[in-house]
C-alpha positions as CSV (number, residue, x, y, z in Angstrom):
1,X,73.1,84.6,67.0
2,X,70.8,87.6,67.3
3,X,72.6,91.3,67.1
4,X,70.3,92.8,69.1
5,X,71.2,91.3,72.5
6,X,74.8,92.5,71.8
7,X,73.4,96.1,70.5
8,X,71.6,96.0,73.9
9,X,74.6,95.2,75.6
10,X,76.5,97.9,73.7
11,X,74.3,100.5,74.7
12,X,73.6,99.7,78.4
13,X,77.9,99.2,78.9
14,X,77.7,103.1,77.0
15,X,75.3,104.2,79.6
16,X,77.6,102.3,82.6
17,X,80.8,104.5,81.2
18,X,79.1,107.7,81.0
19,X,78.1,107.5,84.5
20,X,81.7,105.9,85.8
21,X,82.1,109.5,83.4
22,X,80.7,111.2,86.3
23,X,81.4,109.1,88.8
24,X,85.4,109.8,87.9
25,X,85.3,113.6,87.5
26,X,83.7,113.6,91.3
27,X,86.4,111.3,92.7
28,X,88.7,113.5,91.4
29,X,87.4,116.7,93.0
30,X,87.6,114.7,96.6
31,X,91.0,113.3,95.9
32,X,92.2,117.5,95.1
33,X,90.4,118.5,98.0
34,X,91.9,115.4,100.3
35,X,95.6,116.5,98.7
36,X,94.6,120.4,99.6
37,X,93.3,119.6,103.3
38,X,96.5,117.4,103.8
39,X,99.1,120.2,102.3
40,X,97.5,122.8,104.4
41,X,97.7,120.7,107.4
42,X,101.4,119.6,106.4
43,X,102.6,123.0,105.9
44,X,100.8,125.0,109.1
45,X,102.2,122.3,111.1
46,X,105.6,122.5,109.7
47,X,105.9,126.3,110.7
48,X,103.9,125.8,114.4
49,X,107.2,122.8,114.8
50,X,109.7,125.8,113.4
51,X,108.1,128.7,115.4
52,X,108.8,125.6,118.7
53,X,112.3,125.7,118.4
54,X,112.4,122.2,116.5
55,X,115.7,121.4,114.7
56,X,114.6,121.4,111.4
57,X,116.1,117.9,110.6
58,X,113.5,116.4,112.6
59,X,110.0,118.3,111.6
60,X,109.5,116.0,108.8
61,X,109.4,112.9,111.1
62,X,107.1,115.1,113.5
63,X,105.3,116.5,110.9
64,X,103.8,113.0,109.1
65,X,103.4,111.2,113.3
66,X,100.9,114.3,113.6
67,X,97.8,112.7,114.5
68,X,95.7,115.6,112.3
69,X,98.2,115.1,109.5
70,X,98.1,111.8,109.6
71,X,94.6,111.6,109.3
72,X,94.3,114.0,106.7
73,X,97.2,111.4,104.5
74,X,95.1,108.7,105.0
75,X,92.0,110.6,103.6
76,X,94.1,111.6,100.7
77,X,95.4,108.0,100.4
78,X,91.8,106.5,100.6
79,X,90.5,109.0,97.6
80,X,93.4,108.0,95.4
81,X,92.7,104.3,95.9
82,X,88.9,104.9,95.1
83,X,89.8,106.9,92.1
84,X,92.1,104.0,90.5
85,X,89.8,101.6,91.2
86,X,87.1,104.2,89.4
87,X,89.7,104.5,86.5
88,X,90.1,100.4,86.9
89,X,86.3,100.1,86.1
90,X,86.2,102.7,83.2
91,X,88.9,100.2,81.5
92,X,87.1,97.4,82.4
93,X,84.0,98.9,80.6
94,X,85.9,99.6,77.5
95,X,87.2,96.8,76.4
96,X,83.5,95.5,77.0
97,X,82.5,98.0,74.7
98,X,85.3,96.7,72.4
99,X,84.5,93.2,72.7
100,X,80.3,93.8,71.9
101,X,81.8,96.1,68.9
102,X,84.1,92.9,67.9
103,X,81.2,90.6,68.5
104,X,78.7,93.1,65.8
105,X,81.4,93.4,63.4
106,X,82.1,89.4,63.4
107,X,77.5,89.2,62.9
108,X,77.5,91.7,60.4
109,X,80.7,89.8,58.4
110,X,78.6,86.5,59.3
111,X,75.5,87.9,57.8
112,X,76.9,89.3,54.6
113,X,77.9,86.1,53.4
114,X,75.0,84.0,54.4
């Protein structure tokens, strides 16, 4: 077994994670702003429903069948599916990572005793 194909390996799933890295902390700044836009929305609506007259145990219900606020939940809802499927992937890349560093240990036990 040669070691460098798994120290290439190693190295290239190390560059993969520092750019999920990235990839994550961007994700996350979309999935705040999608929360911010929806709570905005949520709330202005909320008070334009109490300033109608609306009996306040049916805003809620009218608040979320709001076509703008709706929207704006499914953008937030979208953004936190892409983000766990982002922290998915990270995971994924460790324990690839893991398993090359198992795979170089197991060599370089392999290789001592030869």
């Amino acid at each position: 077994m040669n070691p460098t194909k798994y120290l290439n390996g190693l190295e290239q799933k190390n560059r993969e994670l520092g750019i999920k890295n990235a990839e994550f902390a961007e994700l996350s700044k979309k999935r705040a702003t999608a929360e911010y836009a929806y709570s905005v929305a949520r709330a202005k609506k909320t008070l334009e429903l109490k300033a109608d007259g609306q009996p306040a145990t049916i805003i809620s219900v009218l608040v979320n069948g709001d076509k703008h606020v709706a929207q704006l939940k499914m953008e937030m809802d979208i953004a936190d599916g892409i983000l766990k499927a982002c922290r998915e992937s990270m995971r994924n890349l460790h324990g690839m990572i893991d398993s090359y560093r198992s795979t170089l240990s197991w060599l370089k036990a392999e290789m001592g005793q030869s």
